[in-house]
C-alpha atoms as one frame of an Amber mdcrd trajectory, in Angstrom:
protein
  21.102   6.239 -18.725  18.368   8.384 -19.728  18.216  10.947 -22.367  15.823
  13.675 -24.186  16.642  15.220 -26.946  15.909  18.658 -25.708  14.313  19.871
 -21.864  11.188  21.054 -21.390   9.889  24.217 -22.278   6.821  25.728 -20.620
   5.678  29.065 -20.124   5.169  31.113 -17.166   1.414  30.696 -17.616   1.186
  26.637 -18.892   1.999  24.841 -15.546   3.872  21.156 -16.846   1.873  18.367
 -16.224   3.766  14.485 -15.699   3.488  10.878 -15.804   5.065   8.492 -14.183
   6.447   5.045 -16.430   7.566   1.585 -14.744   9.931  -0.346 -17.410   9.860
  -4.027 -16.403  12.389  -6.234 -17.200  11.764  -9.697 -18.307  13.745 -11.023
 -15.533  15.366  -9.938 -12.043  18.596  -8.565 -12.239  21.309  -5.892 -10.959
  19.958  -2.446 -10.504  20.192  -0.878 -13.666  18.637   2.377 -15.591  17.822
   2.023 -19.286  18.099   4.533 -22.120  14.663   6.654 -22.414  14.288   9.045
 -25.484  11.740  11.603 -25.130   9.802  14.118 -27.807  11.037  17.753 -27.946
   9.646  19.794 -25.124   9.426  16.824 -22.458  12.463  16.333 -19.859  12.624
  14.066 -17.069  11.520  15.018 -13.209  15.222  15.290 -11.721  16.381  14.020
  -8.647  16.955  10.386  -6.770  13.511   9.624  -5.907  11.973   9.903  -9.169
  14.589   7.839 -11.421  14.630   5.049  -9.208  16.432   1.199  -9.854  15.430
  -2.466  -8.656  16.252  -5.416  -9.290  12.900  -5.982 -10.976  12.169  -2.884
 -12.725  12.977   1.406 -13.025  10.195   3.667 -12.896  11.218   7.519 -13.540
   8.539  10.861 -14.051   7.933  12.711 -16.994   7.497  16.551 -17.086   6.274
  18.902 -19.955   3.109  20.319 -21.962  -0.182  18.240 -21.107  -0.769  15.585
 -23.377  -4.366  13.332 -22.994  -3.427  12.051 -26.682   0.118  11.123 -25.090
   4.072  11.340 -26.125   5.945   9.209 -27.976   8.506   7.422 -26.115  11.423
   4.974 -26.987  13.676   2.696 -24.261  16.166   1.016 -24.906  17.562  -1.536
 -22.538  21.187  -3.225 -24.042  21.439  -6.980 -22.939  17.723  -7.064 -20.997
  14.529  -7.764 -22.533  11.828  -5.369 -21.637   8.462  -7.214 -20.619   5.801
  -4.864 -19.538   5.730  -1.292 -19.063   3.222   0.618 -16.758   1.611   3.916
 -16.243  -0.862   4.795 -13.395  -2.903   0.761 -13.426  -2.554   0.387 -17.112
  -0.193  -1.952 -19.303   1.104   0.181 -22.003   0.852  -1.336 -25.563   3.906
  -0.826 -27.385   5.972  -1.909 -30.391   9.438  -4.439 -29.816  11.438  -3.029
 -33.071  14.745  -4.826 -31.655  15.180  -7.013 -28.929  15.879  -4.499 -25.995
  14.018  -1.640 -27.438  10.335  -0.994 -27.276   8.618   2.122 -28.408   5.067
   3.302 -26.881   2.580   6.526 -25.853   2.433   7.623 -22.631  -0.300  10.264
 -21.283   1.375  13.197 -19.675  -1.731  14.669 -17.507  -1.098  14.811 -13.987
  -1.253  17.991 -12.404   1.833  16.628  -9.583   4.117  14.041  -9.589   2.183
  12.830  -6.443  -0.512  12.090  -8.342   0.836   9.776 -10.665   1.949   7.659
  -7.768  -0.479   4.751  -8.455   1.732   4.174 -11.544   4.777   2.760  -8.792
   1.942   1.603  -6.297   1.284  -2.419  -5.956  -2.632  -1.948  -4.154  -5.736
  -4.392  -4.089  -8.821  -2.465  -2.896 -10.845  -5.466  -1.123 -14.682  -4.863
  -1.031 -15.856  -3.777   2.057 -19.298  -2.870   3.277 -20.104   1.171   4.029
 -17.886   2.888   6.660 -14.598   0.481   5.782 -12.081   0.941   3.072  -8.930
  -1.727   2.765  -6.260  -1.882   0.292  -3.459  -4.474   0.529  -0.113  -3.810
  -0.166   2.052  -6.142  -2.100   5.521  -5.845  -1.407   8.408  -7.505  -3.237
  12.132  -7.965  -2.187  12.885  -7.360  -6.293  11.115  -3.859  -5.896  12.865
  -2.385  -3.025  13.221   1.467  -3.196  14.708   4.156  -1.338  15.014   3.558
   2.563  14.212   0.136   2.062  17.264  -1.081  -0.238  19.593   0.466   2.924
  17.755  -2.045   5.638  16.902  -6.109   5.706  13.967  -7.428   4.131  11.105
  -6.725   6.602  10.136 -10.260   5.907   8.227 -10.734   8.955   6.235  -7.758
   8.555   5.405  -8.337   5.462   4.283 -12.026   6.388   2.041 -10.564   9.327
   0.568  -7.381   8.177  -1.932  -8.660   6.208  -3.463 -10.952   8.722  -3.934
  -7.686  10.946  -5.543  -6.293   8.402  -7.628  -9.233   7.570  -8.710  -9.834
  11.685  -9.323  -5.807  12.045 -12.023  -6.268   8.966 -13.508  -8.918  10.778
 -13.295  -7.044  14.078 -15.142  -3.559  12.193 -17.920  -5.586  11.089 -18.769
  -7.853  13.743 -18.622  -4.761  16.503 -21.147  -2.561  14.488 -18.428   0.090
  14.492 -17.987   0.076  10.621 -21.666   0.386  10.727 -21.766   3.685  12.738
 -19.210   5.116  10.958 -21.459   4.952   8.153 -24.495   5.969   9.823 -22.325
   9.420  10.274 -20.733   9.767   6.820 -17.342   8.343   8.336 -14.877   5.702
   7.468 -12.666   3.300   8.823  -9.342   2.798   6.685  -7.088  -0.267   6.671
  -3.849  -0.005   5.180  -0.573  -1.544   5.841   3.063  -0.131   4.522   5.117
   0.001   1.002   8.743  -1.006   0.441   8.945   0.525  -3.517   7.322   4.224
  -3.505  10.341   6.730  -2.894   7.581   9.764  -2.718   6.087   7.967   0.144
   8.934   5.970   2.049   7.041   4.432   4.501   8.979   3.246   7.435   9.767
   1.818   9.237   7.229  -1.033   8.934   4.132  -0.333  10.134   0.531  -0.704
   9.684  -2.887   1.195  10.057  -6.743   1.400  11.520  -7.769   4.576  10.821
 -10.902   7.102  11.841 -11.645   9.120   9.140 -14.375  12.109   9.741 -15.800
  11.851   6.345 -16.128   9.586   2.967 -12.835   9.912   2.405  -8.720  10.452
   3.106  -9.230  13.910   2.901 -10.954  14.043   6.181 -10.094  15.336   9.688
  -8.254  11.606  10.911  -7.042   9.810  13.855  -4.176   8.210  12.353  -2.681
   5.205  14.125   1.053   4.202  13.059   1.084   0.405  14.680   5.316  -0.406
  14.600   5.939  -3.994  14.644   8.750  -5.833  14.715  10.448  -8.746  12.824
   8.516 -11.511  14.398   5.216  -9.739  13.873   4.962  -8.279  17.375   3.633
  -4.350  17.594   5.301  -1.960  20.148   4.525   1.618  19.621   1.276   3.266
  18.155   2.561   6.590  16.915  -0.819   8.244  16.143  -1.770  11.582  14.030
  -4.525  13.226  15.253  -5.414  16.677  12.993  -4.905  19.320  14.523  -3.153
  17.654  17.254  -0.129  16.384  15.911   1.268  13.081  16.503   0.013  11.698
  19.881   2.835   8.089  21.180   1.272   5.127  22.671   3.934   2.297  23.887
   2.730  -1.268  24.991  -0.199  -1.442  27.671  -1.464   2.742  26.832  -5.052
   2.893  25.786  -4.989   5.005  22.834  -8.557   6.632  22.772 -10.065   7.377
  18.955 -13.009  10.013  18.614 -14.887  11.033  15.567 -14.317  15.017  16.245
 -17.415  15.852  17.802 -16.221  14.632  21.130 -17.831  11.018  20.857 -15.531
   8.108  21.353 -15.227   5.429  18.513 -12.999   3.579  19.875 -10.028   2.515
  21.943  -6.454   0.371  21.469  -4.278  -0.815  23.303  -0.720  -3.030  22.365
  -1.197  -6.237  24.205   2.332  -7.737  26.375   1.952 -10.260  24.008   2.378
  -8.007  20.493  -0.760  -7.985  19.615  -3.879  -5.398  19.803  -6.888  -4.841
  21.946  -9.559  -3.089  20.432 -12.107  -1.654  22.571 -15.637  -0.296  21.521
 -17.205   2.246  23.326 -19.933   0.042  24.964 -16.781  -1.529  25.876 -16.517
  -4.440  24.115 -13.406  -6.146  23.787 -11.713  -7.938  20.381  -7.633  -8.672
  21.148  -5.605  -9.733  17.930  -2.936 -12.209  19.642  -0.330 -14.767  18.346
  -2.337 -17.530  16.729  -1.906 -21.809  17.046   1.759 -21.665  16.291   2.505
 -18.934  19.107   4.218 -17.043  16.562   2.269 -13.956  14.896   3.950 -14.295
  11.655   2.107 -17.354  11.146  -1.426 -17.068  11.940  -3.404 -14.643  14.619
  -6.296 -15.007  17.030  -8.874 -12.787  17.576 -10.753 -13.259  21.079 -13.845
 -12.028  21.125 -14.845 -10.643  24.844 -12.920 -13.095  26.674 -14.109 -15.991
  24.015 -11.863 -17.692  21.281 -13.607 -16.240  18.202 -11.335 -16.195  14.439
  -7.914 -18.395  13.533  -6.621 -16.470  10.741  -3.533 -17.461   8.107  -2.744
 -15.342   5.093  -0.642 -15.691   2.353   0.469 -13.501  -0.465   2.285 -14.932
  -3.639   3.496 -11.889  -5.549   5.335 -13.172  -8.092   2.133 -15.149  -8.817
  -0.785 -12.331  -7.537  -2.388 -14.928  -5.321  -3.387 -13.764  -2.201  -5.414
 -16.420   0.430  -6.914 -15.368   3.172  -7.845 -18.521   5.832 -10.449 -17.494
   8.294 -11.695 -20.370  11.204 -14.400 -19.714  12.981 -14.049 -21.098  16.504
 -17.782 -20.574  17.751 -19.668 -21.331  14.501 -17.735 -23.516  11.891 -20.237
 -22.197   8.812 -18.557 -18.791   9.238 -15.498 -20.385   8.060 -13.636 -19.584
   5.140 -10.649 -19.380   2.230 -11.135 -16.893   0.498  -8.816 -16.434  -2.681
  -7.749 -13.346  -4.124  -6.242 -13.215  -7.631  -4.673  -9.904  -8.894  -2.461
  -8.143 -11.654   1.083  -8.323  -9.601   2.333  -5.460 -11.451  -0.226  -3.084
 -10.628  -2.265  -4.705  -7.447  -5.803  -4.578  -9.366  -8.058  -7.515  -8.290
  -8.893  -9.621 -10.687 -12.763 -11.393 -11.605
């Protein structure tokens, strides 16, 4: 249940602004919405996919008069104990005055509801050099949302995405093409798939390299969608191009990438096997393909030009926010490395 004691009122000429709030319960439970008392002149965002339930939390939006000082607000949840609540990256501090009611400010600034969504996404931006961006997605069965409470857990999706995204760093750095991009004021962009954002529903599962024109996602794009299925395996490459609309690649279909002044970048291809060729334009060769075990949920192999190059195993522990990356170097054992990644697990920001 959610309540204000009066809607919003803005003028004609005062556009509202929002924020978006994430009440976390203490521990996993039914799907439930808690009582939320808002200040006169601020009403909630109506409609399904902005008062969402999980098991692990409810996140609804905010509308009314811009406030950088913030609103009072009061939730009340009866028989649940509230344990964090969050807005954009930030933990809210806020008062306990009974045992399922907190109290707290909230900023009400954004200009959209669209762009308060880092307040329901999970992200860890991982360094990269110029010309590459990566953020990892950290999805949680207790967070489901929209589409994704109507489906099974994409378990082995979630399992292999992030060693994609892991061997197509690799790949971007060895081949010099993360380099060029930079040389031109481009960038690569690595980015797999949410299960808890119902403004950006994101499925089915899928993940992305993208070719971005310019410093940022605001750029003309090739946009690769790379579907895989529940054992890890990639079969269709439904790829935005601007201007161009969405271009459809199936297994064995080079799909050829340019930078929008007719000069290639590069070129992919879904192996037979479920993994990914990627192809530089001086035509060398880097194919992603099931790993040791034979099964790309577990680890992947990257095979450099016909030559066994990177063993890689991830793991992500989101309950936890530990995230280890295992990376064997075939041809030169010092390149080797586990590398550990600690983050906030409510909010996806990497810790020191």
């Amino acid at each position: 249940m959610i309540v204000s004691l009066t809607p919003a009122v803005v003028t004609a000429a005062e556009q509202p602004a929002y924020a978006g709030i994430r009440i976390v319960r203490a521990y996993p439970g039914e799907p439930a919405a808690p009582e939320i008392t808002l200040p006169e002149g601020y009403s909630f965002v109506t409609g399904d996919k902005f008062n969402v339930a999980s098991r692990a939390e409810y996140y609804t939006f905010i509308q009314g008069p811009r406030s950088v000082a913030g609103i009072p607000v009061t939730v009340r949840w009866p028989g649940e104990r509230i344990r964090d609540v969050i807005w954009r990256d930030n933990h809210l501090t806020f008062d306990r005055p009974a045992a399922d009611t907190v109290t707290f400010t909230v900023p009400v600034t954004a200009a959209t509801t669209n762009a308060d969504q880092p307040t329901i996404q999970v992200w860890s931006a991982l360094p990269t050099p110029p010309g590459l961006q990566w953020r990892i997605e950290h999805n949680d069965p207790d967070r489901v949302a929209g589409p994704w409470t109507t489906v099974p857990w994409p378990a082995g999706q979630v399992t292999s995405v992030i060693s994609y995204l892991v061997a197509s760093n690799a790949i971007l750095i060895d081949s010099g093409l993360a380099a060029t991009a930079a040389s031109k004021g481009h960038t690569w962009y690595l980015m797999g798939f949410e299960t808890n954002n119902t403004l950006h529903p994101d499925n089915p599962p899928h993940w992305h390299l993208t070719y971005y024109a310019g410093p940022n996602t605001s750029a003309k794009a090739y946009l690769p969608h790379f579907w895989f299925d529940a054992e890890g395996k990639n079969f269709y490459n439904g790829m935005d191009v601007s201007g161009q609309g969405r271009q459809k690649y199936y297994v064995g279909d080079p799909a050829p990438m340019y930078d929008f002044a007719d000069n290639l970048v590069a070129t992919t291809v879904i192996r037979e096997d479920g993994g990914l060729d990627i192809i530089t334009p001086d035509e060398h060769t880097y194919s992603m393909m099931p790993g040791p075990s034979g099964d790309l949920r577990q680890d992947v192999s990257v095979v450099r030009d016909g030559e066994p190059w990177l063993v890689i195993k991830t793991s992500d522990d989101v309950r936890h926010g530990i995230m280890i990356f295992d990376v064997v170097d075939l041809q030169d054992s010092r390149n080797s490395s586990t590398t550990v990644h600690r983050y906030d697990r409510l909010t996806g920001v990497l810790k020191p």
